[in-house]
N, C-alpha and C positions, 0 to 999 in steps of 0.2 A: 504494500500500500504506500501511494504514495504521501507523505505526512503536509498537510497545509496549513503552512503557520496562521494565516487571516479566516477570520472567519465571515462569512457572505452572506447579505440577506437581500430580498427582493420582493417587490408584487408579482404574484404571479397568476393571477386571474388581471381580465381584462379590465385596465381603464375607464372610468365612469360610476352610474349609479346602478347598482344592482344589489340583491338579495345579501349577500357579504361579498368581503374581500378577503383572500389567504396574502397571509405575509410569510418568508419561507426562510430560514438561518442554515446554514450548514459550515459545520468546523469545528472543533477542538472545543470551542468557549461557547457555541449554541446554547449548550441548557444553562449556564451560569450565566449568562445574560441575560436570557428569559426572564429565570428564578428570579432577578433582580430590579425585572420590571410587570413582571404578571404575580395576583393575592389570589390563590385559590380561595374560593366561597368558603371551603374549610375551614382557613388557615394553616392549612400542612404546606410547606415549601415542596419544591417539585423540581427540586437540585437531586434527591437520592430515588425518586418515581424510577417505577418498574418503563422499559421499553413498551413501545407501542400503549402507549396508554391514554387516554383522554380526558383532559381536566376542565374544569368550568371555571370563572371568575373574572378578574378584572387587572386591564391595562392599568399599571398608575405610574405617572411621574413621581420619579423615586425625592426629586428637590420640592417640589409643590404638594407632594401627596396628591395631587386631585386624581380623579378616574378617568382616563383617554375615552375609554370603551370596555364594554361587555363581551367577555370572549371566549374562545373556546382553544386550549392549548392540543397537541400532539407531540407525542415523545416519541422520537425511532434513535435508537440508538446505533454508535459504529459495531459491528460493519450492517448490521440489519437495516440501511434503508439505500435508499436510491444511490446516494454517491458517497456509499460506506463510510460516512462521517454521522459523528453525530447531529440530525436532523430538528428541529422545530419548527411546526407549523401554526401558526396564529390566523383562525379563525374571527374575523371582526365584521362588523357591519358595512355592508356595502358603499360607496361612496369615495371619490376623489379625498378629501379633505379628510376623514377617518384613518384611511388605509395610509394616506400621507402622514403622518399625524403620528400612528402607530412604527410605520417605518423609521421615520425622524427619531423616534425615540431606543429604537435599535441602533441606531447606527454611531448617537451620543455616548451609546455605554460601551461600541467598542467594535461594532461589525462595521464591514465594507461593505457599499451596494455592489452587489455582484455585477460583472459583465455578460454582456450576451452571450448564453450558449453557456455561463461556468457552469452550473451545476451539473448541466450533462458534459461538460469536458472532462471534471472532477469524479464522475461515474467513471468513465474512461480510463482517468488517470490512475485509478484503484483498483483497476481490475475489474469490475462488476460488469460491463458491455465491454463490447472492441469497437474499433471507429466504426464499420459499415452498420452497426448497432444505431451506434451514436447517430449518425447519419439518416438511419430510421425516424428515429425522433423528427425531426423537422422535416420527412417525407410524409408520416402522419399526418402532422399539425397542416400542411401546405393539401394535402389530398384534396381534389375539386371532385372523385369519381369515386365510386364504389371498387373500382378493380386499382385504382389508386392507393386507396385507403388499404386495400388485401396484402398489396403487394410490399404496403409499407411496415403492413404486422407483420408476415411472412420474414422480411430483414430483421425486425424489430425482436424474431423467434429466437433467431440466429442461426436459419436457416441458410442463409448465404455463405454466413460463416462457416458451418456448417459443409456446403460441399467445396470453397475455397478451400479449404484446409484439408479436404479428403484429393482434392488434387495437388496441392503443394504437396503433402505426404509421398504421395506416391512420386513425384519429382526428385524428394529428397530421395527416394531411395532407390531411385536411378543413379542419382548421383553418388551416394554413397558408394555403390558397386566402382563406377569409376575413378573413385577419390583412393579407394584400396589397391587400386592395381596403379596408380602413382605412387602410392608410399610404400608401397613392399612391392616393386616391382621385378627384385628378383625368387619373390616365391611363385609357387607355382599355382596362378588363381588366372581361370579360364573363362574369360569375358563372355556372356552371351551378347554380342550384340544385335539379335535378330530380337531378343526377348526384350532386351531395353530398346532396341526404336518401335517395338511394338505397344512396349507401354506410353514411350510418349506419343506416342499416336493417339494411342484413346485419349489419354489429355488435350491433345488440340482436338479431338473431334467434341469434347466434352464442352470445352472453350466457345468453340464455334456453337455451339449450340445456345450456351448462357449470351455470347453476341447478338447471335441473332432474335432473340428470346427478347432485347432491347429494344431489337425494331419493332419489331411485334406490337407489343406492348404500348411503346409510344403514345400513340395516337388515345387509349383508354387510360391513360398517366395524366397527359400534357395537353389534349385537345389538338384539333385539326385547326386551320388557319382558311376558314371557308370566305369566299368573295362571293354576293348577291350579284350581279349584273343584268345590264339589259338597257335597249332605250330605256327615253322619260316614257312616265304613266302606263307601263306593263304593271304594277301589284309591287315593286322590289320592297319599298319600302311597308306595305302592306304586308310582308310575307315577313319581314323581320318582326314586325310587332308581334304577327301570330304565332312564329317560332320561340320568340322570348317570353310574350304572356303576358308587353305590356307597351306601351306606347312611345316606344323610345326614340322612331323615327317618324317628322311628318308628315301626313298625308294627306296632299288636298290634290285638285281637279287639276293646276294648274302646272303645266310642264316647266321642268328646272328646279323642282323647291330643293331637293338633295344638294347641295351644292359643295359639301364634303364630305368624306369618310365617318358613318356612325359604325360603333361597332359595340356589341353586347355577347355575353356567354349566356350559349343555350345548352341542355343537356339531352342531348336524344338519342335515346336507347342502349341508354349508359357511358356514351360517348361526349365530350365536352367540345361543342364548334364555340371557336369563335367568329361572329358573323358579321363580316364587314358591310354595309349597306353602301352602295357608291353611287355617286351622281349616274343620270342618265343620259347617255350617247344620242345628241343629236348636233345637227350645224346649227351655233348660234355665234353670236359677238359680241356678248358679254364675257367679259375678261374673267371674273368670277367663278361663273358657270366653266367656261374654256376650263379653268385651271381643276375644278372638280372632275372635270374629263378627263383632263390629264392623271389627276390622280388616279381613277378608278383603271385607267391600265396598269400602274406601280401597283394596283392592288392585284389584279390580277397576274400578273406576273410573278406577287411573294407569293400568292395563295395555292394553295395544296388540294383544293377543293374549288371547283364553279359550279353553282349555281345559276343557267341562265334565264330570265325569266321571260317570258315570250308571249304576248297577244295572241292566241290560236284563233281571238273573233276577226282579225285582218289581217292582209297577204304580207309575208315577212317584207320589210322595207332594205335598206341599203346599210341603214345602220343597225338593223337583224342580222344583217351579211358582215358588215363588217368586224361584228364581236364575234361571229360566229368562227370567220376565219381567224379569228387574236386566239380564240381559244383552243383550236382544232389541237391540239399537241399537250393540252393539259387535263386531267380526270376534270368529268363533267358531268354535271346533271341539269335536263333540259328541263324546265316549269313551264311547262304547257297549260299558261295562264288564260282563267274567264270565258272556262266551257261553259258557262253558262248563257252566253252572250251565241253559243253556237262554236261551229269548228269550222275554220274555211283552210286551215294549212295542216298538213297533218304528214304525206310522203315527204314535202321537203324536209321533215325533224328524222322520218327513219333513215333516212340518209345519212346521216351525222353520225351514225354507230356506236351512241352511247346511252345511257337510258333515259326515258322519257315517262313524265310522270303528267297527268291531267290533274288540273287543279283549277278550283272557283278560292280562292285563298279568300273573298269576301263573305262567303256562307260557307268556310271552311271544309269545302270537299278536298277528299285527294290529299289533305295532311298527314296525315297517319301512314298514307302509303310511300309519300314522300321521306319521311322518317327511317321508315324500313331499306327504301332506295338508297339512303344515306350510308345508314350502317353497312348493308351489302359493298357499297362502291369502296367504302374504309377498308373493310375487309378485305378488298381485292388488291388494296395500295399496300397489303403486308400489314393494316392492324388488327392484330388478333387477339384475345383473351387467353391464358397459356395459366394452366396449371402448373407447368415444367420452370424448375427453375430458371431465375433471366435477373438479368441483374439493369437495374433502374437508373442508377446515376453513369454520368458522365464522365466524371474520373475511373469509376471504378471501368467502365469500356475500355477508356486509353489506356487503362494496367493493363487489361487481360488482353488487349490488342498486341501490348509489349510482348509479356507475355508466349502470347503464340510465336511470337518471332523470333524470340529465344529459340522456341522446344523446337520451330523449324529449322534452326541454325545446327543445333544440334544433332537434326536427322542430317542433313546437308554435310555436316564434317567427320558423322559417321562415314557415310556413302566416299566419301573423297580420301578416308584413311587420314584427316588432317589428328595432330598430336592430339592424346586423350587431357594433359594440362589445358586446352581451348576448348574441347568440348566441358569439360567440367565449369569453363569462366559461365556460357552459355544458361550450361542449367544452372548457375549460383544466382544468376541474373532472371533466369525465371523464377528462381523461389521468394527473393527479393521484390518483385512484380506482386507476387502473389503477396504477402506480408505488405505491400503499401495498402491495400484494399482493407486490412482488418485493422492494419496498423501494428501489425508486428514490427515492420519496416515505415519510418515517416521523419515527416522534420517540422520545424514548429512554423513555417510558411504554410506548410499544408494543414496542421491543427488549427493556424487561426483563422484561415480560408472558409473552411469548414463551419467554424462557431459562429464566423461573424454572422453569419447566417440565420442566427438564433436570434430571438426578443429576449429582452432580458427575464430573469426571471425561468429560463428554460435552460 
């Protein structure tokens, strides 16, 4: 364990006026500070209280005597609680100026406001999680999706860690094999090497799998980056409202009102769009307008996802055609906008080669299928729902990316005969790879990368 001399305290419920507020201490001097500022209803002090225990009574300034608040203490003792320190949590009444108040008076008798991200550093630092743990922590708290949220318990199990470590293992004991026939190389020990590029084989196939398992994923993590498009007065702006559930973009009769990028997160069918609404495509000269046009091709162009939306009640125009051609090269779904009005264009859309949905988006037909069309076309760009291990963040890729390139180096100077001292640097440098991810292997650029991450209080 690692020992901290300061001891840390913080809000850690949110900001504002609500039901209570926790205030949180952890360190060496946790309960003796408390003791020094909370009266049990008793009057039994709660410097020698059993762990895990729960006490009632009152905040008071130890110089004025008066009463801050009404509260409710928590005792976790070292190593039994979160970041193997001894812990206290002060239950107080909800409110800015309370919670402030109570803090303020923690901090006079001796604690630091902790930084973002310490207490779960300090979990870290003790042993109790390993970084990709840690790291969990704020994929939780950040989760916009339900397959988000799985995948952030799933790390948060140590279930990554978990099979990290079942493949660094088996690397190390590749390596071992090689490292013995450097240092007694004149006894008589008979390399398999057909058995050791075999094992590192499954490891890169292993690798490639939790890689790919990212792409996957993505999209039910992080949301898709979808563009509404189309002329003025096809529904665009109409079809954002109804996808979001509320009124975020304007919609009147008259062409042009769009005149820049609105954008809102919708959740459909477990999947998180975010839906850019953009001006609509026609000749005008107004400078304004002009430049919302402009914009809505930059939007199209970042976007992952088109949307286009289309008059089926009149014969496509020129500026039908011409978004039609901007998009031909990017995943698309046609809105086959205001059947209700009737259908006059219908073969020119199968042409296009990509799917096409009917929709009245003002008596909300065709929603629901549109939805499903969504999810399906995700699905088809590689995002997929995976029970199989995958590993979530970004850093952790760039490791196991390393990684692989090692354990390929090392198939590579097998086949070539190069000296067993090079193939051994190879795998040291994979196992190294693999230990950045849990934090066997790190440096305090990548620890405070990681935290700053965090709100205080976390």
């Amino acid at each position: 364990m690692v020992i901290q001399e300061e001891t840390i305290c913080a809000i850690v419920t949110p900001q504002g006026i609500g039901g209570i507020s926790v205030i949180r201490l952890s360190g060496k001097d946790a309960i003796g500070i408390a003791s020094r500022l909370f009266q049990k209803k008793s009057g039994k002090p709660i410097i020698n209280a059993s762990t895990h225990t729960l006490h009632y009574g009152f905040i008071v300034d130890p110089v004025s005597g008066e009463k801050v608040d009404e509260v409710m203490v928590s005792i976790m003792r070292s190593p039994h609680s979160f970041t193997c320190e001894d812990v206290i949590e002060v239950s107080c009444h909800g409110g800015v100026l309370i919670s402030t108040k109570v803090l303020e008076a923690f901090i006079r008798e001796g604690a630091r406001l902790g930084e973002p991200g310490e207490f779960t550093k300090r979990a870290f630092l003790n042993g109790r999680i390993d970084l990709a743990q840690a790291e969990a922590v704020i994929g939780l708290i950040n989760a916009k999706t339900e397959a988000g949220m799985k995948s952030a318990i799933w790390q948060l199990e140590g279930k990554l860690s978990k099979e990290i470590n079942m493949l660094k293992d088996e690397v190390v004991g590749v390596m071992t094999v090689v490292e013995a026939y450097i240092d007694f190389p004149d006894d008589d020990i008979d390399i398999p090497v057909n058995d050791l590029t075999d094992r590192i084989s499954i490891v890169i196939g292993r690798i490639e799998r939790l890689i790919g398992g990212y792409y996957k994923g993505r999209p039910f993590r992080e949301g898709v980056l979808t563009a509404i498009v189309g002329r003025t007065n096809v529904g665009k702006s109409s079809l954002l409202n109804t996808l979001i559930g509320e009124e975020l973009a304007i919609v009147t009769p008259h062409p042009g009102t769009t005149r820049d990028i609105i954008d809102g997160m919708v959740h459909v069918c477990g999947i998180p769009l975010r839906l850019l609404d953009t001006a609509g495509l026609r000749i005008t000269e107004d400078a304004v307008e002009e430049e919302g046009i402009k914009r809505m091709y930059n939007s199209i162009d970042k976007a992952e996802l088109i949307l286009l939306v289309l008059d089926v009640s009149e014969p496509l125009t020129e500026d039908d055609k011409n978004i039609l051609e901007h998009i031909r090269e990017k995943k698309r779904i046609i809105v086959a906008n205001k059947v209700d009005k009737g259908i006059v264009i219908d073969n020119e859309l199968v042409a296009q080669g990509c799917p096409i949905v009917h929709t009245s988006v003002l008596n909300g037909e065709g929603i629901e299928e549109l939805k499903g069309i969504i999810k399906q076309t995700i699905a088809g760009m590689g995002g997929k729902e995976t029970e199989d291990a995958a590993v979530t963040k970004l850093r952790h890729k760039i490791a196991l990316e390393e990684t692989k390139k090692e354990c390929e180096m090392f198939l590579d100077t097998c086949n070539k005969g190069v000296p067993l001292e090079i193939q051994a640097i190879h795998l040291r440098r994979a196992v190294d790879f693999f230990g950045e991810i849990t934090g066997v292997v790190t440096t305090d650029d990548i620890l405070n990368k990681i935290f700053s991450e965090f709100c205080i209080g976390k």
